[in-house]
N, C-alpha and C positions, 0 to 999 in steps of 0.2 A: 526440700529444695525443689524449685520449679525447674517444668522441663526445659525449659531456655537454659535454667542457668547450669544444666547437669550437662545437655549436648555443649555449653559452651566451656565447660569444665574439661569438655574431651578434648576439644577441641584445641585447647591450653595447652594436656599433656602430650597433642601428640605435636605440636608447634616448639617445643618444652626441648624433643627431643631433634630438634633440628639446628639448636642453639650451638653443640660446639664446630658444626658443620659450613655454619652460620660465621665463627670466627675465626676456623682454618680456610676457610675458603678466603676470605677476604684479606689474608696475605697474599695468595696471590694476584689479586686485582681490584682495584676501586672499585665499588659498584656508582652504578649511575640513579644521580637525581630523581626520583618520582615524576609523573606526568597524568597529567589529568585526561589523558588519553590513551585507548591503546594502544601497543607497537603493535606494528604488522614487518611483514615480509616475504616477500616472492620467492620460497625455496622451493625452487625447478633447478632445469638445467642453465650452465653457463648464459648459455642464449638467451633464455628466458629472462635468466636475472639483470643480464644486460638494456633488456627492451622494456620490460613493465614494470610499471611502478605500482605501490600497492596503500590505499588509506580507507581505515574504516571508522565508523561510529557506532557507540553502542545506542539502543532506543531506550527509554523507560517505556516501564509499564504501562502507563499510562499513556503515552503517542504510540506504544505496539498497538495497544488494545485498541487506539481509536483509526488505525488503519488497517489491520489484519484481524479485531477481533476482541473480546475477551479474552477470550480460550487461547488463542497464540500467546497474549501479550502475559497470562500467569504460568501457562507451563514453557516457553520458548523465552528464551537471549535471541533478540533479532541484532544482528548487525546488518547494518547499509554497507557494502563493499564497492569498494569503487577501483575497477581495475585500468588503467593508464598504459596504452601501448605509445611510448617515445619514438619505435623505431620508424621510419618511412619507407621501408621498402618490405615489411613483414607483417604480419598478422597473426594472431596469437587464437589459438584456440584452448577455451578454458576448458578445464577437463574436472576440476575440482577446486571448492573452497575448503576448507580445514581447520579446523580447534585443534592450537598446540600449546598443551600446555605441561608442558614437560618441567620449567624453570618453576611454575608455581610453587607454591610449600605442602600445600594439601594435594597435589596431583599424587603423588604416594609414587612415582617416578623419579628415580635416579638419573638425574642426567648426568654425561660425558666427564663433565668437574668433578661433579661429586662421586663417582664413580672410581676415578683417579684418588680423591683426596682418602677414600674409606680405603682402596689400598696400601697407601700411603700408610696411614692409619692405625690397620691391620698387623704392620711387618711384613707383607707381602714383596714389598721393594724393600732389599737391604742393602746396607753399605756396602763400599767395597770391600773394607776389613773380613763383613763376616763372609762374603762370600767366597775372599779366599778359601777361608778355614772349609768352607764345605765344598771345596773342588775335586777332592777326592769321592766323595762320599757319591757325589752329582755324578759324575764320570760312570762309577761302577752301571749306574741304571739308566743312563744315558740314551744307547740302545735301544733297551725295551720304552722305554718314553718315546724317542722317536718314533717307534715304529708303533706304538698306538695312536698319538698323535695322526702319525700318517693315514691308517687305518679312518680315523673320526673324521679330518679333514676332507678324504675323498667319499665317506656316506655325505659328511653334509650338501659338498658340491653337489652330489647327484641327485641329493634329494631338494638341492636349492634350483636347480636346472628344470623342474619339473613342477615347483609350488610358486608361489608367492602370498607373502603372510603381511599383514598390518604394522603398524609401528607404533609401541609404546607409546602413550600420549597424544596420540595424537586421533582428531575422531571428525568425521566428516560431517559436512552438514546437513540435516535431511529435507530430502526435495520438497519446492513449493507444493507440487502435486499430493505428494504424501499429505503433508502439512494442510491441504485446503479440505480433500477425505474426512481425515479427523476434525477440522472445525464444522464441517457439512454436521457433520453425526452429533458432535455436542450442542449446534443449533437447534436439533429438534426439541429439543423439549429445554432452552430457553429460559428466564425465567419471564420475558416477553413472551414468547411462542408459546409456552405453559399456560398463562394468562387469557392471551387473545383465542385461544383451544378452547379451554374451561369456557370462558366467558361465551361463543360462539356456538359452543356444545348443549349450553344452557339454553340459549335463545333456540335451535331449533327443535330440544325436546319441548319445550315451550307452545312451539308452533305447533308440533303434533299432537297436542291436548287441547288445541283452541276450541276445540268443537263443544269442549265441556264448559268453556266460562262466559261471561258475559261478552257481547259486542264491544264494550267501554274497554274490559280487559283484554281482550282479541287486540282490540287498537294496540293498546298498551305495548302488548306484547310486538307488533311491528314496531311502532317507535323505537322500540330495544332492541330490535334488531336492524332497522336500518338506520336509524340517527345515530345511538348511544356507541354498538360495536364498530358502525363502520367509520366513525369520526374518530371512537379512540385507536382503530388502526390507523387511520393517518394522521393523527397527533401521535404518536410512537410508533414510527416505522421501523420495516424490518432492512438493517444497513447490512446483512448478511450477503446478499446476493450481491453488493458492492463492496462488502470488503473480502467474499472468495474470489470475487475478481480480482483483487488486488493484489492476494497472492500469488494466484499465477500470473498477472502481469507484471511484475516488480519482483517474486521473490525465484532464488536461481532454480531453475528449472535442471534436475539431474536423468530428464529423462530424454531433452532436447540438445543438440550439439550448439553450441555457443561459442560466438566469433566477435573479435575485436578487430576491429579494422586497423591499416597501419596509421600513424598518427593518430589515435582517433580514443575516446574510451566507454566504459561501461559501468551501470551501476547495477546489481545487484543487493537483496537482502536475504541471508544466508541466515535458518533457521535451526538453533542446538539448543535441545531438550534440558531444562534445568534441572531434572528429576536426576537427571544422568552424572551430574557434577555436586549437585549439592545436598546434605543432610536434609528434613523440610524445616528444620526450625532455622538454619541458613538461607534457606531457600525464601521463606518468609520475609527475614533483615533484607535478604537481597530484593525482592520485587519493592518493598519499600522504602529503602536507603542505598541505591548499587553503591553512591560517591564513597563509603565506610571501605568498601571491597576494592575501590579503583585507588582510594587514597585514604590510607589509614590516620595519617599525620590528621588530615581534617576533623576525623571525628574527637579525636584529641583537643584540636583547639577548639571545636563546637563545647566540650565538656567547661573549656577552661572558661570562655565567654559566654555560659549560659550554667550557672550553677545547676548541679543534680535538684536538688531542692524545687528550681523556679522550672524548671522544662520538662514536663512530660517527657517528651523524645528521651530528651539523657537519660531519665529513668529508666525507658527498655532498654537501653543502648550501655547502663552501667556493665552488667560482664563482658561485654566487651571492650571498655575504658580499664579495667579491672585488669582483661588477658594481656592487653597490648601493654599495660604496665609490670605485670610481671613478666611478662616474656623481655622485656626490657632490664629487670632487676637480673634476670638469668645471665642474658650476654654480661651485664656487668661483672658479676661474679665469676663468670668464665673467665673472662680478659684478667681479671684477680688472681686464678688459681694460675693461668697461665705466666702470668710476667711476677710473682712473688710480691705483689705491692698490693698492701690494705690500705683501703683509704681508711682515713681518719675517721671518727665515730661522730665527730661535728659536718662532716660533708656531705653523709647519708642522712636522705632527705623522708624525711618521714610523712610531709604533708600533700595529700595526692593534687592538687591545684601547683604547688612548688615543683614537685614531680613532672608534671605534663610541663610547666614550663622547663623544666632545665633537659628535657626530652626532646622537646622543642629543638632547643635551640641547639642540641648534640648535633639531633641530624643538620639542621641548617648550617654548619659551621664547615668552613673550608677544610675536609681532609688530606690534601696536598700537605698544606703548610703542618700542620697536627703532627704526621709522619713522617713528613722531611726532618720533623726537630725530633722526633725517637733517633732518625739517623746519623744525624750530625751529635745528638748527646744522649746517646744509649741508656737512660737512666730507664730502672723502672715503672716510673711514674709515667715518664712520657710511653713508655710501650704499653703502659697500662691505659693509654688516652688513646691512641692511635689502636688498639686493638677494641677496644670499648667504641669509637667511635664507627670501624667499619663494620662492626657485629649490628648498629642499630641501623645502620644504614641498609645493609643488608637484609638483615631482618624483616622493615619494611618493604624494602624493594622483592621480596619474594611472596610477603605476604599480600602483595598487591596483585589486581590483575593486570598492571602494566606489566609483568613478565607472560602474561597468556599473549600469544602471537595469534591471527588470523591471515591463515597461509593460500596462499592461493599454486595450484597445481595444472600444468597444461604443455603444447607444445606450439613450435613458431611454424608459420610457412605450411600450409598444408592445400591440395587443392579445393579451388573454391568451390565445383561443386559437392563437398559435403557440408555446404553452410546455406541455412535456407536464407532467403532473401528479408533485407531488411528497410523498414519504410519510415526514411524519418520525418516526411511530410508532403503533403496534398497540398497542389495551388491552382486554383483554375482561372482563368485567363478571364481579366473585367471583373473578379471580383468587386472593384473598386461600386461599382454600377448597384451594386448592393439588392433590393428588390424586383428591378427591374432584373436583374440575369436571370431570376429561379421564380417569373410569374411569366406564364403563359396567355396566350389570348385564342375565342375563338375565330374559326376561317371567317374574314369577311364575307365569303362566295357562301358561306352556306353549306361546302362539301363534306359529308363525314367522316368522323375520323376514323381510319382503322385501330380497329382494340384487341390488345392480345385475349386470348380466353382468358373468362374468369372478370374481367376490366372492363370498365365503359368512362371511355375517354371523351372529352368535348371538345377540349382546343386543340390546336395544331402545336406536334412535338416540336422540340427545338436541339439544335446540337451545340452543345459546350464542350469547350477544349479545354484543357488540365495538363497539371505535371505531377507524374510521381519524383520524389527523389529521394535518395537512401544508397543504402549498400548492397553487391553482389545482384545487382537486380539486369545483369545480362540474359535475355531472352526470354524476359519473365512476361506474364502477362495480368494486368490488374483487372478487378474484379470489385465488384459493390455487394457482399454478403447480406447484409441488411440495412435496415431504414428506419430510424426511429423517429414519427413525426412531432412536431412540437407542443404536442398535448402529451407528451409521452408513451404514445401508443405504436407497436409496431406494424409498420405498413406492409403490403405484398410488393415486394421489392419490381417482381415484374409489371407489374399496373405504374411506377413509377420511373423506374429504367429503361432504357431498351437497350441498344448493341453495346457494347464498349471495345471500340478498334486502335487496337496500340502502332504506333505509329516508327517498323522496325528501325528505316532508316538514321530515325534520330536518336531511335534509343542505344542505351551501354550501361557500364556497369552502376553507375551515378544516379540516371535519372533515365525516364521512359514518359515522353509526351501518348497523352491520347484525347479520343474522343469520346460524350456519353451521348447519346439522345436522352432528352427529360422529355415524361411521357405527359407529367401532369406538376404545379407551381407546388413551392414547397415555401413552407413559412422561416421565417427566424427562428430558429431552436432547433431546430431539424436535426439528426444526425445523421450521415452517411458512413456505415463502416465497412475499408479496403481492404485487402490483401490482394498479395502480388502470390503469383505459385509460375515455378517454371519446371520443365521437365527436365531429367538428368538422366543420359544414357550410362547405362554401368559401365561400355565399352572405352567410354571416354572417363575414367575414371582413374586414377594410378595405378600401372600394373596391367591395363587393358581391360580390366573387369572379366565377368559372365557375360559374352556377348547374347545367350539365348537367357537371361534374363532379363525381365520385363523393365521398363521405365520406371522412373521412380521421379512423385509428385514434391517437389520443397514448397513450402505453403509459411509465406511470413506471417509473423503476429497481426491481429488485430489492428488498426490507424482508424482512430473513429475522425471522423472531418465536420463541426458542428458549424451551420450555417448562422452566420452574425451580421446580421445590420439592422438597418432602423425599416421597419415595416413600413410600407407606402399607403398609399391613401386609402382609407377604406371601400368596398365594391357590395355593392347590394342588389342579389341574387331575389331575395322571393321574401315576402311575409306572411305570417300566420297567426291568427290571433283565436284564444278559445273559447267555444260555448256561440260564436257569433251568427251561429243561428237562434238562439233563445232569446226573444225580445229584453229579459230582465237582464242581460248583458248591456241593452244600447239605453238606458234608463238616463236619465240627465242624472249624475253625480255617480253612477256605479263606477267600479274598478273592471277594469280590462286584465286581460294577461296574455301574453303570445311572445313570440319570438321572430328574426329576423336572422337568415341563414346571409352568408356571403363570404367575402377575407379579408382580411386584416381585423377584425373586428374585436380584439383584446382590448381593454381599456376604453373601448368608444363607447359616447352620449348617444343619444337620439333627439332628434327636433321632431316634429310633427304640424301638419297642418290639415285641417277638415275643410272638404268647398262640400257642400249640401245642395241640391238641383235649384235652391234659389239663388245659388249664386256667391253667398256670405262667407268669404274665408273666415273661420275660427282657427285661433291658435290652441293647438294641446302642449302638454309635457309629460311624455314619456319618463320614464325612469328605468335606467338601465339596473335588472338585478343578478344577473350571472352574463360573463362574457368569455367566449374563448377567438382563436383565431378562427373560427369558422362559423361559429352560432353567438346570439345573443337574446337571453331576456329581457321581457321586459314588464312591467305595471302600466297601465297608464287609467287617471280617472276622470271622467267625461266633464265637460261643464254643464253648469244649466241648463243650458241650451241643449235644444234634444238633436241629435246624432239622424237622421231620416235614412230610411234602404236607398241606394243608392250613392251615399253619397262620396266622396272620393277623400281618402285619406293616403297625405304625399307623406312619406319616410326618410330622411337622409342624418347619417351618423356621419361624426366628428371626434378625432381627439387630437392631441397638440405630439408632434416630434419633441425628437432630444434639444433641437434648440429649442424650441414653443413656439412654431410656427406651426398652424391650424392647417389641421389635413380631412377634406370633405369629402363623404365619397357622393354617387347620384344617387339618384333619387329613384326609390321604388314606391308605386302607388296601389295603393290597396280599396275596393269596391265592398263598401259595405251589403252584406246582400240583404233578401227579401227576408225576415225575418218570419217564423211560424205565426198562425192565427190565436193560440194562447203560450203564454211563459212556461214555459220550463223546471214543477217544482217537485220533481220525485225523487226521493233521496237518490234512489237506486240508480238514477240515470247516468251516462258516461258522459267525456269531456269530449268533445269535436273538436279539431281541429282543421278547418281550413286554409289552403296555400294558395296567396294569389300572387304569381309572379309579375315582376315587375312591366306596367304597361309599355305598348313601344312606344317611344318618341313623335311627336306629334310633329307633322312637318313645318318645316319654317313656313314665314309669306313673304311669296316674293316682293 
């Protein structure tokens, strides 16, 4: 027997033994329909239960994995939590999310009912007949009972006065922080991060032996290490350092006080270990089939509308089409032994596709009506249909995880300063204006500019006004932490910031206008990321606090603000072209190479034109072959026509807007220089680069 089918055989007997609990219970109450989702509920205090609402979703594997991870998404159940404060005049602070699954069938937890029903059961509740009879008997030891009793009751109070202990079933969720730790540690070694190692390890024991092989193979060996490794890292990046961010920005943080505002709500994704709830040959079914665990009825009819035969799937999935059918043959025969009625030898269904449907259709079938007619005509038969139908009812609805709850735990109304501030958006004033707000110019006059240490600034700073708004952000003051430029690279935030002065009068708990100085233009893609931090004296705290305790910093999350518009026209700074002092560069038909520094310069062409000391404009055609917002290569190859020192080579790039309207920037000119007395042909020699910035303007005539 395979071990699927031995763990699922257990799995059977111990479902096996929950079947006649399965049909005493279900006298006393219907159970409720299946749902392709799970229940949740706010079990706090009254208050609480009054104000927040509570709805969650479960993730597969597969969107865990591709937002928090592999490693979260095969050992964690993420749920998204989403908690909803209704009240308007409260605020809820969450204290805890929680797994309750006490109602389940495999929790191995007795709840409330069934706790009731096994005494029941037992004979532990007896009638009143027998209880007369043993009224004497009770009386004599009465006394002594009491007073043990009394005895036990008052250790437990004392010792309940002084602990506090956990509660059956029920298991909390572990913090994003924990949760990012552990993915940190299991990313090292990767089977990416393994590879890109190995592979990277190789190339530079490689390079430490170069000394020993040929020239041709020395090459060799650089090309494999700067084409081959460094392209196959960035054709297979590392998404690790963006999805532990994700966990702590999205998943619930148990190490941070967390606050719902009134009307207002929150999402959360709350993190429980599956190692912790499930067998692994369960645990398996589950990362690959959860809907089997959410709704059993489905896998059921998945069997009936896809023959074992034709479907892989059903094939792993038969012990458990198998369990769900005998655990269903069980309640039958319970409900049997109970009400004294055999069904007929013609109505037991021997063919397991007949089976799943007439299973089917049990649970689907109105149990109102079913019971109502055991009631009105007490026949066997019908208490045999009416008992059989809430036993399957039941049955699934326990074996389901629609009975697991995802509880959330907290209290209302607390003061605000123990909630750090919260930012739910950046807007700065003229946005609209797009490249022009966040490109700079330098002074007409010529004056320099002052530069912080470290910085060498050229144009003249500019001040932009802004609005933070969010929650609790009374007396906060914002802050630009860092600067990510649109090549992706992080910038020194004070080379491009300067003051940021919050503007007290206007601000309050909603919103805080301020101002920034920009020190130096920032491209489209930029990102500026905020927080807001204000002080909190303990004094002013509930209670009066520690007055000779020190101040305490609340420091909001992260708000990254990513700069978007359409880049303006291109501007051209300086040109440089290589080798153009070695005659065999200016050759009639050779290839040129250089570059062109400036901004906006993503996606732009270049034009070119040659004036030679006689006078002859020639046209060239550059070719653009790398371009970012700040530099650009280029090719270009000469005509016929020979190129002479001296002669003047004008520059101006082009590329088309979002509508396709042509954006030109000026024109930088470049001076061919005097060229050496012989060519340039030693292997060994280095590439020069020369930079000729752009000439000034030649004056009009009047």
């Amino acid at each position: 027997m395979h071990s699927r089918s031995r763990s699922l055989l257990v799995v059977l007997v111990f479902l096996l033994s929950f079947a006649p609990a399965f049909a005493a219970a279900a006298k006393a109450a219907p159970a409720e329909n299946s749902s392709n989702s799970i229940k949740l509920t706010a079990t706090t205090t009254k208050n609480v239960s009054d104000c927040i609402h509570v709805e969650a979703v479960l993730l597969a594997e597969k969107l865990a994995a591709m937002q928090f991870g592999g490693f979260v998404g095969k050992h964690y159940a993420v749920v998204k939590t989403t908690v909803s404060n209704k009240c308007d005049n409260q605020q809820f602070i969450l204290h805890d999310i929680y797994f309750d699954y006490r109602d389940w069938a495999l929790s191995g937890v007795l709840n409330k009912q069934d706790t009731q029903t096994t005494a029941k059961a037992s004979g532990t509740q007896k009638d009143p007949a027998a209880a007369t009879k043993d009224t004497a008997a009770s009386a004599r030891d009465a006394n002594t009972v009491a007073k043990k009793t009394n005895r036990q009751a008052a250790g437990k109070q004392q010792d309940d006065n002084g602990t506090a202990s956990t509660e059956s079933g029920k298991v909390a969720t572990v913090g994003a922080l924990d949760v990012e730790v552990q993915d940190e540690a299991d990313a090292v070694w990767s089977v990416r991060n393994s590879m890109i190692k190995g592979l990277t390890l190789a190339g530079q024991v490689a390079t430490g032996y170069a000394f020993l092989v040929s020239g041709e193979a020395s090459k060799g060996i650089n090309a494999y290490n700067s084409a081959f490794v460094q392209n196959l890292t960035n054709a297979w990046p590392d998404r690790r350092i963006d999805q532990e961010k994700n966990i702590l920005s999205f998943g619930y943080r148990t190490d941070r006080t967390t606050a719902v505002a009134k009307d207002d709500h929150g999402s959360y994704y709350a993190f429980f270990p599956l190692e912790t709830f499930l067998y692994p040959t369960l645990n398996k079914l589950f990362l690959r089939d959860p809907a089997i665990f959410l709704s059993s009825p489905e896998a059921l009819l998945n069997a009936w509308l896809q023959p074992v035969s034709k479907s892989r799937t059903n094939k792993d999935l038969q012990p458990v089409i198998d369990m769900l059918l005998d655990l269903a043959d069980a309640v039958d025969r319970r409900a049997a032994n109970i009400t004294g009625y055999q069904p007929p030898p013609v109505d037991i269904e021997t063919d397991p596709k007949r089976k799943i449907a007439n299973l089917l259709t049990d649970i689907g079938s109105p149990l109102e009506e079913v019971c109502d007619a055991a009631e009105t005509e007490p026949s066997p038969h019908n208490k045999y249909l009416c008992l059989k139908y809430r036993g399957e009812k039941n049955l699934f609805q326990h074996a389901s995880l629609n009975s697991v709850k995802i509880a959330v735990r907290g209290i209302m109304t607390v003061a605000t300063n123990a909630v750090p501030p919260i930012i739910d958006k950046v807007v700065f004033d003229n946005e609209k204006t797009g490249a022009a707000l966040w490109t700079l110019s330098t002074p007409s006059d010529g004056t320099p500019v002052a530069s912080p240490p470290g910085c060498t600034l050229t144009d003249a700073p500019k001040t932009l006004t802004a609005t933070v708004t969010g929650k609790f952000l009374t007396a906060g003051t914002p802050a630009i932490t860092s600067i990510t430029l649109a090549d992706g690279t992080t910038a020194d935030t004070d080379c491009y910031i300067g003051k940021i002065i919050a503007d007290p009068l206007k601000s309050g708990d909603g919103s805080i206008p301020f101002s920034v100085q920009l020190l130096q233009t920032l491209e489209s893609g930029a990102k500026l990321s905020f927080q807001v931090t204000r002080t909190v004296d303990p004094s002013d705290e509930p209670g009066g606090g520690d007055s000779g305790s020190a101040n305490k910093q609340l420091t909001s999350s992260t708000y990254d603000y990513t700069l978007q518009f359409e880049p303006g026209a291109p501007q051209l700074t300086a040109v440089a072209i290589d080798k153009d002092t070695d005659p065999a560069s200016w050759k009639p038909g050779a290839t040129l190479t250089g570059e062109v520094t400036g901004t906006n310069l993503t996606g732009a062409t270049l034009t070119a034109t040659a004036l030679p000391p006689d006078g002859k404009s020639v046209t060239l055609s550059p070719t653009t072959t790398t371009s970012s917002p700040a530099k650009l290569t280029f090719s270009l190859t000469l005509p016929a026509q020979a190129i002479p020192a001296g002669s003047q080579l004008t520059f101006i790039a082009n590329h088309a807007s979002a509508t396709g309207a042509k954006l030109t920037s000026n024109s930088s000119r470049y001076s061919v220089p005097k060229t050496a007395t012989t060519p340039t042909t030693s292997s060994n020699s280095t590439s020069k680069i020369t930079t000729r910035k752009p000439a000034a303007p030649k004056p009009k005539h009047q």
